[in-house]
N, C-alpha and C positions, 0 to 999 in steps of 0.2 A: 474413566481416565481418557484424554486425547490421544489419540493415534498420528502418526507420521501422517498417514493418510488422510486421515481428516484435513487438519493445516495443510498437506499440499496441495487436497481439492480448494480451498479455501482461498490459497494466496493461487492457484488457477482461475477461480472467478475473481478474484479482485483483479489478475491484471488482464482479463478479459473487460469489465466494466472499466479499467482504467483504458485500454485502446479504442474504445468507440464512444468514452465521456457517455457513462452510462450513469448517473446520479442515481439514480433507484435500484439497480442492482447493486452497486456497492452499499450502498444506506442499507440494504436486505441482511449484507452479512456481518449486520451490529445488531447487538441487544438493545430494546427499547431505551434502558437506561445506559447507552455506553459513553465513552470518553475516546476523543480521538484527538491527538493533540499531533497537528503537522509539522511544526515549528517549536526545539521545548522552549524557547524564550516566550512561547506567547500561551496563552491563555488555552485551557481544548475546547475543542468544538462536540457541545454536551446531544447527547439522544439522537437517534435517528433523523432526525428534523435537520439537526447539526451539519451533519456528517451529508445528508443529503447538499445542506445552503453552502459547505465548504466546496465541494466537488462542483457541483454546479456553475462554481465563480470559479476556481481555479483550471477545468480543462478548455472554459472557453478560449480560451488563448491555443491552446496547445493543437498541435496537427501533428501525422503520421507518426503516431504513436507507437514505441517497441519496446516492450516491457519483458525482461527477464526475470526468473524467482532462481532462487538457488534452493539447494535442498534446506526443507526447515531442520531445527534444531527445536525438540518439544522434549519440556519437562513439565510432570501433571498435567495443570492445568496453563501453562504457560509456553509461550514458541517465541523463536525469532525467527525472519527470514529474511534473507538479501534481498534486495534487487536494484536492475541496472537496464535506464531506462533510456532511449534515443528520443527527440522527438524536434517540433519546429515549434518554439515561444516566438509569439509576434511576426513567424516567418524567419526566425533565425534558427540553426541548429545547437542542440544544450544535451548534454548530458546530464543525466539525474542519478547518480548512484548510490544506493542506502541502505541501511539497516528498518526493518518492525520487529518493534517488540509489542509481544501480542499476548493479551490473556483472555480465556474463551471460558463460556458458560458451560454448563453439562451438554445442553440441546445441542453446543458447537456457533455457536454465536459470538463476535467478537466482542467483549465490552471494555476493552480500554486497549488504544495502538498508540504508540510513540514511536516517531520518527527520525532518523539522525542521517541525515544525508551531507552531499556534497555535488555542488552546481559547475557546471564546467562548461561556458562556451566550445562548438563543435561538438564533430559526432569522436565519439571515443569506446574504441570494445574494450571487454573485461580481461584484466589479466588472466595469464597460465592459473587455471587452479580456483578462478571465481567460480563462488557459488555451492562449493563442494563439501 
């Protein structure tokens, strides 16, 4: 069964691989066969391979990255986790604040994350009580 702990080491490396656009670490903390869909209107981005060619293209834009997780929320085999991220697209300031939903193997490998966020030109902190 997943532990709190487990998903919090977890969403701790991913938003470490998310602040230095690390495409290989985050690709590590998926299942060969996973699903990761960043956008749900759009198609996921299947296997390791995937997940590595999305991140790849997506943090080249981005600079001074600041990634916050909230405490997960894990049932069996399933978590969700906030987060609330600062950073510069293109050299402009954006906020990224979001929901994963996440389901993990037995070994603790992610194989399928959907994302639901909301994009906010400027920097913006998290309300009283995010994350909690």
């Amino acid at each position: 069964m997943l532990t709190h702990d487990q998903v919090a080491e977890w969403a701790d490396a991913y938003r470490r691989a998310w602040e230095t656009a690390d495409a290989g670490a985050v690709s590590g903390l998926f299942s060969e066969s996973s699903s990761y869909r960043s956008n749900i209107y759009e198609e996921p981005y299947m296997n390791r391979a995937g997940v590595r060619e999305y991140w790849s293209s997506v943090t080249a834009a981005q600079t001074d990255v600041d990634v916050r997780t909230g405490e997960p929320v894990v049932m069996e085999q399933k978590a969700t986790v906030e987060f609330w991220t600062t950073m510069s697209v293109d050299g402009q300031p954006v906020t990224l604040a979001g929901c994963l939903l996440l389901r993990f193997d037995e070994s603790g490998l992610c194989t399928d994350l959907r994302e639901y966020w909301n994009f906010e030109g400027g920097t913006h902190h998290p309300p009283t009580g995010w994350g909690v």
